[in-house]
LOBAMI-5343 format. One line per field, with one value per residue (C-alpha): chain; x negated, y, z negated. Coordinates in steps of 0.25 Angstrom, whole numbers, plus 5000, padded with zeros to 4 digits. Last residue first. Example, Ala and Ser with C-alpha at 12.3 -4.5 7.8 and 13.67 -1.06 7.14 Angstrom:
2
kette	(A_A)
east	(4945_4951)
north	(4996_4982)
up	(4971_4969)
***
This chain:
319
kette	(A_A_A_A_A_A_A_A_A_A_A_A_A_A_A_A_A_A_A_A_A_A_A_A_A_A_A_A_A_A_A_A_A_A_A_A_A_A_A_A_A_A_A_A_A_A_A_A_A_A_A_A_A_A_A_A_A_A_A_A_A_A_A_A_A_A_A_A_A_A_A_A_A_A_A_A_A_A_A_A_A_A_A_A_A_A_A_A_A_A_A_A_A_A_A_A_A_A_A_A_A_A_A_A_A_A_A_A_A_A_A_A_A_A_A_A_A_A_A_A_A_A_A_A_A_A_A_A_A_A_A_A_A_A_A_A_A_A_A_A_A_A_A_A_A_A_A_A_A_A_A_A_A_A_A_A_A_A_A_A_A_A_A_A_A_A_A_A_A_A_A_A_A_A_A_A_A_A_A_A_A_A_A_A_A_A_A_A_A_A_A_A_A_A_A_A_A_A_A_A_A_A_A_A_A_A_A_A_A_A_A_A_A_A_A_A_A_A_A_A_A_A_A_A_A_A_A_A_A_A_A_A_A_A_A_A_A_A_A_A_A_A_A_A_A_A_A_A_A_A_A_A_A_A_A_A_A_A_A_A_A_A_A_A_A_A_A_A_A_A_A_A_A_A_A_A_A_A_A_A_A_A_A_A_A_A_A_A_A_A_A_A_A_A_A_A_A_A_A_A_A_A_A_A_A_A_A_A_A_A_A_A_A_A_A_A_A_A_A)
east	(4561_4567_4566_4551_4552_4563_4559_4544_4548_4556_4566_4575_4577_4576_4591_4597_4593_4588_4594_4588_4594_4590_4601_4601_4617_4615_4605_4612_4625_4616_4612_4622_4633_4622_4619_4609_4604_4600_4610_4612_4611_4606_4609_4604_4607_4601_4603_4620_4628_4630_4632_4645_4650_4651_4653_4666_4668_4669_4678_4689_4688_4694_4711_4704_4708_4703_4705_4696_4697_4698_4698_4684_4673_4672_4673_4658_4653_4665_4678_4688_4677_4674_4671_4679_4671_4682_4672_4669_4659_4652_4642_4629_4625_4636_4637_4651_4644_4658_4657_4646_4652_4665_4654_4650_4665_4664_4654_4651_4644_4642_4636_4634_4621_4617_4599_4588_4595_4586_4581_4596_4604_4596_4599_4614_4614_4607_4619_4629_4622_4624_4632_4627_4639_4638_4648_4640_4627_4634_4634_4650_4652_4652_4661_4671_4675_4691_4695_4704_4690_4683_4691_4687_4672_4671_4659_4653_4657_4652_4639_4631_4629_4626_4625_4618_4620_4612_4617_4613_4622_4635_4632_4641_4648_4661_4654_4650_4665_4671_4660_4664_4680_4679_4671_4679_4692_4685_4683_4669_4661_4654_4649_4638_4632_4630_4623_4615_4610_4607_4596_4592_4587_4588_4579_4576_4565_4578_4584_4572_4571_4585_4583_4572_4577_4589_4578_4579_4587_4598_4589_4594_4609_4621_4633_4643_4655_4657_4667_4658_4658_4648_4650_4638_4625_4630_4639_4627_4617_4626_4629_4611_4609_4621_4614_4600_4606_4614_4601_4600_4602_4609_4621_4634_4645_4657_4658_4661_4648_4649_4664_4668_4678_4691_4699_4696_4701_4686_4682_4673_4673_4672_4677_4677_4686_4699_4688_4686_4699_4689_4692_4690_4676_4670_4655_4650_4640_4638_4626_4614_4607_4597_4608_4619_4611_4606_4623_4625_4614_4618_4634_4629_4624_4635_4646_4636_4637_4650_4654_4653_4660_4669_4683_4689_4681_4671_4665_4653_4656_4646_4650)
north	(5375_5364_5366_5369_5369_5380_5389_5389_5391_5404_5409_5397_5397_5412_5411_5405_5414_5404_5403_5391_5385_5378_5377_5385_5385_5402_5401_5390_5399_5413_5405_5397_5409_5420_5414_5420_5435_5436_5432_5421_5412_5397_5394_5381_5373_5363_5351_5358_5357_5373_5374_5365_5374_5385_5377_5373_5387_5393_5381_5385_5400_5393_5395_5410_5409_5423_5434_5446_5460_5472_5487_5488_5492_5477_5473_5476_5462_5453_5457_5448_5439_5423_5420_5407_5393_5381_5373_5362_5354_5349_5339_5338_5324_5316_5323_5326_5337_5343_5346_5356_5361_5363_5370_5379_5384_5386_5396_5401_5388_5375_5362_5353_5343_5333_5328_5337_5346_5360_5356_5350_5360_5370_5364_5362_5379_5379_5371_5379_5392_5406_5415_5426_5435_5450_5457_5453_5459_5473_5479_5479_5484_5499_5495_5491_5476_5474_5464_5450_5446_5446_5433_5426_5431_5423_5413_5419_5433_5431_5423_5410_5406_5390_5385_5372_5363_5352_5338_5328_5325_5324_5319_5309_5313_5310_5316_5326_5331_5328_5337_5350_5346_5343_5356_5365_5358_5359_5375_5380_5386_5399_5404_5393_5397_5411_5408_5398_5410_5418_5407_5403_5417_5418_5415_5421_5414_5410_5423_5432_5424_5425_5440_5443_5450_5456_5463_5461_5470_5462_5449_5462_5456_5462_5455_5461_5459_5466_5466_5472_5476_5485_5495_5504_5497_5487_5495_5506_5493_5488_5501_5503_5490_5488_5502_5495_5484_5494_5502_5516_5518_5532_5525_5530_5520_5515_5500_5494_5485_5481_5476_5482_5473_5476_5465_5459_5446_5441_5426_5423_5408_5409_5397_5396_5390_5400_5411_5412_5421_5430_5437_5425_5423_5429_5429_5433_5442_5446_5457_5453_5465_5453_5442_5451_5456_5442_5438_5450_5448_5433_5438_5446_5436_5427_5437_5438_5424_5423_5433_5447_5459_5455_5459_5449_5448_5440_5445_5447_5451_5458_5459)
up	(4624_4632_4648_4650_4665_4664_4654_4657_4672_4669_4680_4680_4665_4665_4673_4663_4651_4640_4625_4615_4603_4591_4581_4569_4568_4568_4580_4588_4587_4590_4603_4606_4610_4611_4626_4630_4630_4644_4649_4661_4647_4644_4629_4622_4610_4603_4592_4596_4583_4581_4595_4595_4585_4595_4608_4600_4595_4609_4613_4604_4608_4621_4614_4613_4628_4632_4640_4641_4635_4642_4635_4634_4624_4620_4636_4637_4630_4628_4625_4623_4617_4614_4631_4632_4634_4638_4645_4635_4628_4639_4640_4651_4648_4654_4667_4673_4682_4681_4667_4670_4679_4669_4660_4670_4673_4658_4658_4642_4642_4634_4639_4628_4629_4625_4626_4633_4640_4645_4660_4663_4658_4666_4679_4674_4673_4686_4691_4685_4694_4687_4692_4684_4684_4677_4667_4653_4661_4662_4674_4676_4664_4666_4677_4668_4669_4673_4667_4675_4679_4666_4661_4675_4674_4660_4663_4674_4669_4655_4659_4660_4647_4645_4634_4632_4619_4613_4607_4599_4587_4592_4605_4607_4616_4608_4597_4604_4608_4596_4588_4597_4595_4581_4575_4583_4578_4563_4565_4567_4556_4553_4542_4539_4552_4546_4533_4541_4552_4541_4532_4545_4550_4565_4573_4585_4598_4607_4604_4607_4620_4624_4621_4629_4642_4633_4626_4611_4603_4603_4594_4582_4582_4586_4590_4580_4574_4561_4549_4538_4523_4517_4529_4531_4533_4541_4551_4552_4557_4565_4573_4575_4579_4591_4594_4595_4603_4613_4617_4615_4602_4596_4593_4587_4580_4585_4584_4595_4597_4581_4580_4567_4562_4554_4558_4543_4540_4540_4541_4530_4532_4549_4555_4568_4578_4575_4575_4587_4590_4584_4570_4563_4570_4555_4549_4535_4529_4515_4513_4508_4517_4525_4524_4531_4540_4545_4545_4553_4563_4565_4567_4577_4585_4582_4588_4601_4603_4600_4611_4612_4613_4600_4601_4595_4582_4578_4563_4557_4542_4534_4520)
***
């Protein structure tokens, strides 16, 4: 049995969790091995229901665990650590956010990703285990119906960075400066009304605003325009820990009160006709993209700042 499990010390968000969680299930199918996924081990996981949940605590957290690499890149030694935990322990706890779409260059990764499929016959095993508690399933459902969008509606996700979006958790912590360089530490800054610009080339009928940013979503609100619709702005970074802060002493605060939300833009991606991520990274957003993937919904990641530096991209609009 191969258990992908959420757990409180995750580096990476529910993004990242998915990720791995594909790779497992694909493994699983490949070795006919029994695979199941958990969030009960995540404050999360009072929104989500998981039907195999473990009661173990007993998880081997893949990016911690110890084990000696002779590869260079970080990819190939995530690789090489997964592939010993497979092979020798029969029966597995494990969160991880590896998946071979790593190994790609990070300049051609939203690319990769736009063009990956995942197999359908995997993808539907997972989706089947995992649902949303009844209140999710209500709020998210209230709020079209009263819109009346129900049935026709896209969804736009806006990533526009950990320390535009969560600087005031960060700014109580001291950040090590071996951190200081790294991409998940840097401000982009990005301009709201770029953000409506680009809202406005890609909509083509509903749409639910959704963003890690929540000061942008109050913009948006503030426009007071009937066809730009959001859901809330109550978003909340899902780890403690995020990226680095796994092999530090700090941990960030959070209202796990807002993990309600996070599993309402969740579920809400599964009903979507389409969704789209627009990223400062160059990686996406995983968020809607392995949860579009995994529902088999269509979606399609862009970097923002390759929408203004691309013509194709910006005067073709819908891919």
């Amino acid at each position: 049995m191969i258990n992908s499990c959420l757990h409180e010390n995750f580096s990476g968000g529910i993004g990242d969790f998915l990720r791995g969680s594909v790779f497992l299930c694909e493994y699983s199918f490949l070795n006919n091995r029994e695979y199941s996924v958990s969030f009960n081990k995540h404050a999360i996981g009072k929104y989500i229901i998981s039907p195999n949940s473990t009661t173990d605590d007993n998880i081997i957290d893949l990016e911690t665990y110890e084990y000696n690499s002779f590869k260079r890149e970080w990819h190939e030694q995530l690789l090489e650590k997964i592939e010993y935990i497979l092979n020798n322990y029969d029966t597995i706890n494990i969160s991880s956010y590896y998946h071979p779409i790593l190994h790609h260059h990070p300049k051609k990764l939203i690319e990769q990703l736009n063009s990956h499929k995942p197999n359908p016959q995997h993808i539907h095993y997972l989706a089947n285990s995992i649902d949303f508690f009844q209140e999710i399933k209500d709020y998210v459902l209230s709020f079209l119906e009263n819109l009346g969008i129900k049935e026709n509606f896209d969804v736009m996700h806006f990533r526009l960075g950990d320390m535009d979006s969560w600087g005031d958790l960060f700014s109580g912590l001291a950040i090590p400066k071996k951190h200081k360089n790294n991409i998940n530490f840097q401000s982009f800054n990005f301009s709201f009304d770029k953000c409506l610009e680009i809202i406005k080339r890609f909509k083509n009928k509903p749409t639910v605003i959704i963003s890690d940013n929540n000061k942008f979503k109050q913009w948006i609100r503030d426009l007071k325009r009937d066809d730009l619709i959001v859901l809330h702005d109550n978003s909340i970074h899902t780890s403690k820990k995020p990226g680095l802060f796994i092999y530090e002493d700090k941990e960030l605060h959070r209202n796990d009160d807002y993990l309600f939300y996070v599993a309402a833009d969740m579920y809400l991606l599964t009903l979507a006709n389409k969704n789209y991520g627009f990223s400062v990274y160059d990686w996406g957003s995983g968020f809607v993209y392995w949860l579009s993937r995994i529902y088999q919904k269509p979606v399609s990641l862009y970097k923002i700042q390759d929408i203004f530096t691309t013509p194709t991209i910006w005067v073709n609009g819908l891919d």
